[in-house]
CHARMM internal coordinates of N, CA and C (Angstrom, degrees):
IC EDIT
DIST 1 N 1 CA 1.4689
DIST 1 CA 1 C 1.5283
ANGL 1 N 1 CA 1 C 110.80
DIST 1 C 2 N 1.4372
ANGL 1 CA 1 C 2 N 120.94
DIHE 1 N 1 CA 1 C 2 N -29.18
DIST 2 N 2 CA 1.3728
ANGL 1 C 2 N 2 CA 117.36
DIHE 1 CA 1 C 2 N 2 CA 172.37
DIST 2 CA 2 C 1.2344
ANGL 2 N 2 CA 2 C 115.20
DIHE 1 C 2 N 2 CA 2 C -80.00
DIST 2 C 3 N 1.4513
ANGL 2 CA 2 C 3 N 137.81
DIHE 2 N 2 CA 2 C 3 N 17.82
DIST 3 N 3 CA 1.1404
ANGL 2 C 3 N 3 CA 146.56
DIHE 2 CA 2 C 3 N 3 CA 148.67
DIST 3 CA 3 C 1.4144
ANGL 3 N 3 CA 3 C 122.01
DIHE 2 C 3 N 3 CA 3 C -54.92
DIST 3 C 4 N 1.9661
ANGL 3 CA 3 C 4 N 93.13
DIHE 3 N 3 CA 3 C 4 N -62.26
DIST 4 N 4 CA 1.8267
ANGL 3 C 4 N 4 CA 114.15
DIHE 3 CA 3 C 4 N 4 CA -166.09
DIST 4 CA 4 C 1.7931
ANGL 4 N 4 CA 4 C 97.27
DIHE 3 C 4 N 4 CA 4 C -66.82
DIST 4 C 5 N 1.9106
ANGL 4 CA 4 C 5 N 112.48
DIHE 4 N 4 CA 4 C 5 N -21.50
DIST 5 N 5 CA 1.6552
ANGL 4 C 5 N 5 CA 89.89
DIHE 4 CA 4 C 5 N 5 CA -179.46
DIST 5 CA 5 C 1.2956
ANGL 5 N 5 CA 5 C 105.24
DIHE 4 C 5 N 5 CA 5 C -93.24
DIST 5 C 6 N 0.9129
ANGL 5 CA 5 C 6 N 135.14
DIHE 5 N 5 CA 5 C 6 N -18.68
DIST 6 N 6 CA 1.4882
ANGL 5 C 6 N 6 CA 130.27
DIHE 5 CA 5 C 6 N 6 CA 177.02
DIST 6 CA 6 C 1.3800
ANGL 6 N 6 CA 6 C 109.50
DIHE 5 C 6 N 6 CA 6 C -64.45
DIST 6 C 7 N 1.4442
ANGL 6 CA 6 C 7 N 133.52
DIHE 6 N 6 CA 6 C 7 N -47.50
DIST 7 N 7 CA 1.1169
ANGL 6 C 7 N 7 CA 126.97
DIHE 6 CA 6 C 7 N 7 CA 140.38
DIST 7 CA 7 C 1.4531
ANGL 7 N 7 CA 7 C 142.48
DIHE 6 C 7 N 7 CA 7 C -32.50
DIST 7 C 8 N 1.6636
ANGL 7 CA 7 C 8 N 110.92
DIHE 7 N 7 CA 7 C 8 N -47.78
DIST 8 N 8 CA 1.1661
ANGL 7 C 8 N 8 CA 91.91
DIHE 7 CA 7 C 8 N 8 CA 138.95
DIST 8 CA 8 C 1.5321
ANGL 8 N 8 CA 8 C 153.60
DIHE 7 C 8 N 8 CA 8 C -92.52
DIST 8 C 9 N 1.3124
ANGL 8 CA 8 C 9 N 129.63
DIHE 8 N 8 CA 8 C 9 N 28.91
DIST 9 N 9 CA 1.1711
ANGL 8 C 9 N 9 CA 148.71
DIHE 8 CA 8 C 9 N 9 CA 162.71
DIST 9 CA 9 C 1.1771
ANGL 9 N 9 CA 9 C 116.36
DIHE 8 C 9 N 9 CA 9 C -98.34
DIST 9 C 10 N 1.0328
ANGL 9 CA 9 C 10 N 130.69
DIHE 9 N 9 CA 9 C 10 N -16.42
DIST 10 N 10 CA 1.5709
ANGL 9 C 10 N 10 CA 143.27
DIHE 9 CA 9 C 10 N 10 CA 167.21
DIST 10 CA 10 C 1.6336
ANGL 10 N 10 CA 10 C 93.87
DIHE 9 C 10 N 10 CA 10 C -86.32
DIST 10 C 11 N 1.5593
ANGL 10 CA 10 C 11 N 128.22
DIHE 10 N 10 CA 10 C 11 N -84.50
DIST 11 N 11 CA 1.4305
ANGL 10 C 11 N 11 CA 131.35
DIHE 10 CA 10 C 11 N 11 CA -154.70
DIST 11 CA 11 C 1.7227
ANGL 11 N 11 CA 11 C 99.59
DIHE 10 C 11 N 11 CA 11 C -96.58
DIST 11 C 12 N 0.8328
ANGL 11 CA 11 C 12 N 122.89
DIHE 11 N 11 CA 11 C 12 N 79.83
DIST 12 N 12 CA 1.9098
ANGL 11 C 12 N 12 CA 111.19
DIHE 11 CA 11 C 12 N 12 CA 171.49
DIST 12 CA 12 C 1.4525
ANGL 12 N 12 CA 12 C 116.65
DIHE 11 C 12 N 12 CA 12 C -61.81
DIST 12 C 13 N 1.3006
ANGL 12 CA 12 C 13 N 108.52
DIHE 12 N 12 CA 12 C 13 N -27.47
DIST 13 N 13 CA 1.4598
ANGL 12 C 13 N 13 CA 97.69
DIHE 12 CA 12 C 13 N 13 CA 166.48
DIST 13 CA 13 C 1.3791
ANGL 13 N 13 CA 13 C 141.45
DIHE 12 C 13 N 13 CA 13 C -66.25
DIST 13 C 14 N 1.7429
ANGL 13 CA 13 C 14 N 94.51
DIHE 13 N 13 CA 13 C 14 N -46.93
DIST 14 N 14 CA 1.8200
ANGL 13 C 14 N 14 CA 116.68
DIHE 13 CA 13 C 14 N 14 CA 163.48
DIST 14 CA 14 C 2.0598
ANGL 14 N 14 CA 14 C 108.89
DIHE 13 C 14 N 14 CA 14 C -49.56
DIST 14 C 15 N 1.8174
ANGL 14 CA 14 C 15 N 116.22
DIHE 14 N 14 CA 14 C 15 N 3.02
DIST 15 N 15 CA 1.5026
ANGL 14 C 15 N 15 CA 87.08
DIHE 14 CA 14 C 15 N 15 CA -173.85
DIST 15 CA 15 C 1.1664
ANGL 15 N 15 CA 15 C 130.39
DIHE 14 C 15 N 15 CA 15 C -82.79
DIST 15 C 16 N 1.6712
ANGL 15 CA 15 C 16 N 124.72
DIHE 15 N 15 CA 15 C 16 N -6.21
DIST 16 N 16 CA 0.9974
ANGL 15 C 16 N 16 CA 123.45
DIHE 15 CA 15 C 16 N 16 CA 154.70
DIST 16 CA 16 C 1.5842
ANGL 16 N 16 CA 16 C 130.58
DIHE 15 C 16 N 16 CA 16 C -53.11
DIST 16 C 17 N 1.0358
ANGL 16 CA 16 C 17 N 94.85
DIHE 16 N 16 CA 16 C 17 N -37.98
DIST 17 N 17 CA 1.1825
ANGL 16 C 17 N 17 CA 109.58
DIHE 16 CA 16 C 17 N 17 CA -178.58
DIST 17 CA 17 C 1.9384
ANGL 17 N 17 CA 17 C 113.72
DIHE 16 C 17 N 17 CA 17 C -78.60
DIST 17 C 18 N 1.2402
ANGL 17 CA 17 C 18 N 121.23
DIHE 17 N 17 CA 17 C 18 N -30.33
DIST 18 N 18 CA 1.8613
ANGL 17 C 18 N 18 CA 108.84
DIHE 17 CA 17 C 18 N 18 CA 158.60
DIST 18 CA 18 C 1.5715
ANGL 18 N 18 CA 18 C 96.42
DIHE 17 C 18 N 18 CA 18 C -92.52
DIST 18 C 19 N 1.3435
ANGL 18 CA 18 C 19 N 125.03
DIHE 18 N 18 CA 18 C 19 N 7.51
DIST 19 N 19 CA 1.5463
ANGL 18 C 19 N 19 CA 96.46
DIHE 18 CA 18 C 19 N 19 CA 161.67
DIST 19 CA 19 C 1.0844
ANGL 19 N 19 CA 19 C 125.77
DIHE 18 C 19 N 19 CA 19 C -114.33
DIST 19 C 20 N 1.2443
ANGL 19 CA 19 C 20 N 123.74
DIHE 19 N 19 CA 19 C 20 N 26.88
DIST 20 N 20 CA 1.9115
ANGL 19 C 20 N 20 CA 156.16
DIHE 19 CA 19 C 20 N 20 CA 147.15
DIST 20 CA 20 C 1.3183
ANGL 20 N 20 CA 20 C 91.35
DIHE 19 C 20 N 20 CA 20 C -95.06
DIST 20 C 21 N 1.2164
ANGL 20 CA 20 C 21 N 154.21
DIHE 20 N 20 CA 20 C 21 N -30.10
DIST 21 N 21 CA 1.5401
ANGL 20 C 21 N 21 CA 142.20
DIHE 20 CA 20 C 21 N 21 CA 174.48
DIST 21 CA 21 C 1.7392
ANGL 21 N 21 CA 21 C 104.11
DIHE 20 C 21 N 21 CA 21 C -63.25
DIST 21 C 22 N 1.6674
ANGL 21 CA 21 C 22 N 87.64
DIHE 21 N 21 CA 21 C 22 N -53.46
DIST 22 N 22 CA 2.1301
ANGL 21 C 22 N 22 CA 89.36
DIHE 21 CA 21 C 22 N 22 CA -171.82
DIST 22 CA 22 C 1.2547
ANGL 22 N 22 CA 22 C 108.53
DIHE 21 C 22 N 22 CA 22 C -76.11
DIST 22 C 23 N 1.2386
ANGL 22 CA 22 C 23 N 121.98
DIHE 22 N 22 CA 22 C 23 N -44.89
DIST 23 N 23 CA 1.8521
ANGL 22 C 23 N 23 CA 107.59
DIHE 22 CA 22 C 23 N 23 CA 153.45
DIST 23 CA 23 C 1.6774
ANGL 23 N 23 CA 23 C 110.09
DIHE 22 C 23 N 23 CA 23 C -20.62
DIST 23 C 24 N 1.3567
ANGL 23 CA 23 C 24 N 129.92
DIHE 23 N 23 CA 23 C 24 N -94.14
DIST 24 N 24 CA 1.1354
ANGL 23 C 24 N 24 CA 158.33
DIHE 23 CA 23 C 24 N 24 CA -138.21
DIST 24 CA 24 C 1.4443
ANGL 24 N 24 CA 24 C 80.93
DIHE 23 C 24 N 24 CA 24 C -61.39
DIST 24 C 25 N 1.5042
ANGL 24 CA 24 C 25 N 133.34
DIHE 24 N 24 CA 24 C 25 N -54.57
DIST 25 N 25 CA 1.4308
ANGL 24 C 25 N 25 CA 129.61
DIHE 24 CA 24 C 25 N 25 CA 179.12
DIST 25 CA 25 C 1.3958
ANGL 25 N 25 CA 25 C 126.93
DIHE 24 C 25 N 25 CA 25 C -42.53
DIST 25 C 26 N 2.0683
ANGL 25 CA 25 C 26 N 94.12
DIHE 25 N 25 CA 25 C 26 N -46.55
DIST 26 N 26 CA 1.1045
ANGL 25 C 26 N 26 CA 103.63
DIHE 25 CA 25 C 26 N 26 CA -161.65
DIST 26 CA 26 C 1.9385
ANGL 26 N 26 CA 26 C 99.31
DIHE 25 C 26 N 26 CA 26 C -72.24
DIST 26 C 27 N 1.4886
ANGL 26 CA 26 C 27 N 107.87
DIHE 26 N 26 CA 26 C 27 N -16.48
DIST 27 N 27 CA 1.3092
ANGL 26 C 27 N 27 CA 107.55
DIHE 26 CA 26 C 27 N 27 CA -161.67
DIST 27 CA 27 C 2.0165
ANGL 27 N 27 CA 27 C 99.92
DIHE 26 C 27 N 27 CA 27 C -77.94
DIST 27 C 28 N 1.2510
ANGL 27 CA 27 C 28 N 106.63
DIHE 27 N 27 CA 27 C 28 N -43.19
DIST 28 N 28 CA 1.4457
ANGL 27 C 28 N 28 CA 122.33
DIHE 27 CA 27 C 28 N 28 CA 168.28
DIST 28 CA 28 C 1.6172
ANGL 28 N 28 CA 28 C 127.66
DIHE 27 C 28 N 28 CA 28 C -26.89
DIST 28 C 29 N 1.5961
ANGL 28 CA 28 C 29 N 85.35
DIHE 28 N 28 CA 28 C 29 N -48.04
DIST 29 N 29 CA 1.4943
ANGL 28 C 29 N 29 CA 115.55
DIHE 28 CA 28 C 29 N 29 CA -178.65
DIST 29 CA 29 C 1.8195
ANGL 29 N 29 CA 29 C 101.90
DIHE 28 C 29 N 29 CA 29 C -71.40
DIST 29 C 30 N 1.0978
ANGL 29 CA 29 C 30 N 117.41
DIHE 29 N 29 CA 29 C 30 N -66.60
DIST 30 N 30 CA 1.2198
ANGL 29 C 30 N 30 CA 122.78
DIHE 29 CA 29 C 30 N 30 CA 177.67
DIST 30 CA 30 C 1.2371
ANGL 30 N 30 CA 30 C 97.76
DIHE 29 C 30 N 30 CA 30 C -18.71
DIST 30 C 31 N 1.8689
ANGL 30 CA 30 C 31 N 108.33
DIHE 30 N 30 CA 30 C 31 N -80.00
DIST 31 N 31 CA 1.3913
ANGL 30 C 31 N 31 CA 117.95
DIHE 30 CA 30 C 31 N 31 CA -140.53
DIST 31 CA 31 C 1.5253
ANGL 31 N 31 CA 31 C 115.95
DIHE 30 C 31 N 31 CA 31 C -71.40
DIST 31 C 32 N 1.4687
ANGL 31 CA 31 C 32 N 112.94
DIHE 31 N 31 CA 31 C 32 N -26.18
DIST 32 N 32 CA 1.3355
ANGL 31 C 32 N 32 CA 128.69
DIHE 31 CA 31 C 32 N 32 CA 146.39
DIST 32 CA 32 C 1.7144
ANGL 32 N 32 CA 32 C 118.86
DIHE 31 C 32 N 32 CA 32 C -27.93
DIST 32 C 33 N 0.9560
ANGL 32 CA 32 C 33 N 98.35
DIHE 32 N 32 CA 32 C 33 N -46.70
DIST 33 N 33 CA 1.7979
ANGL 32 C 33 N 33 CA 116.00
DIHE 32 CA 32 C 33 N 33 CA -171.58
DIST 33 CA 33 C 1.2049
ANGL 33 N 33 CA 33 C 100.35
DIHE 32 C 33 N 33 CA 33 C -69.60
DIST 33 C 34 N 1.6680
ANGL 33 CA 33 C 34 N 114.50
DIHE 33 N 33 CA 33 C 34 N -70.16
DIST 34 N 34 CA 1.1760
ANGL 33 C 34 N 34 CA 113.52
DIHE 33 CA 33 C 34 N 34 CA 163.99
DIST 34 CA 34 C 1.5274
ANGL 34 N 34 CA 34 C 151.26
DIHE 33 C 34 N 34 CA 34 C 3.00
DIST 34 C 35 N 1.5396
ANGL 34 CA 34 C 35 N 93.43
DIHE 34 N 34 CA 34 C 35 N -56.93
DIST 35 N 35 CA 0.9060
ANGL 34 C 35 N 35 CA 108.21
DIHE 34 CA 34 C 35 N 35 CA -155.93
DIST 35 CA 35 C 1.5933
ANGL 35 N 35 CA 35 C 117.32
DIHE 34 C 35 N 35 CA 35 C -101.27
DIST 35 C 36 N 1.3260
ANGL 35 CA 35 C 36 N 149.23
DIHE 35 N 35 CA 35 C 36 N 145.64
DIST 36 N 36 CA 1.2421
ANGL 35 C 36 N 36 CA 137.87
DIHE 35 CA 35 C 36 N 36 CA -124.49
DIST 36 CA 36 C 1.8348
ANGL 36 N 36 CA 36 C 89.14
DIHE 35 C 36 N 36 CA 36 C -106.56
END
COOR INIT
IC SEED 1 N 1 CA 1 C
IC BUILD
């Protein structure tokens, strides 16, 4: 996660865009869990 802010403190524009990344992570993570 200290990636997506450094990213955004560097790019403010790109933050939509790593925060559809940490979504997509967070969704990853789920399905990971999920899974047996």
């Amino acid at each position: 996660m200290q990636v997506l802010s450094l990213q955004n403190s560097k790019l403010p524009i790109s933050f939509p865009c790593s925060y559809f990344l940490f979504i997509f992570i967070r969704f990853l993570d789920n399905q990971a869990a999920n899974c047996p």
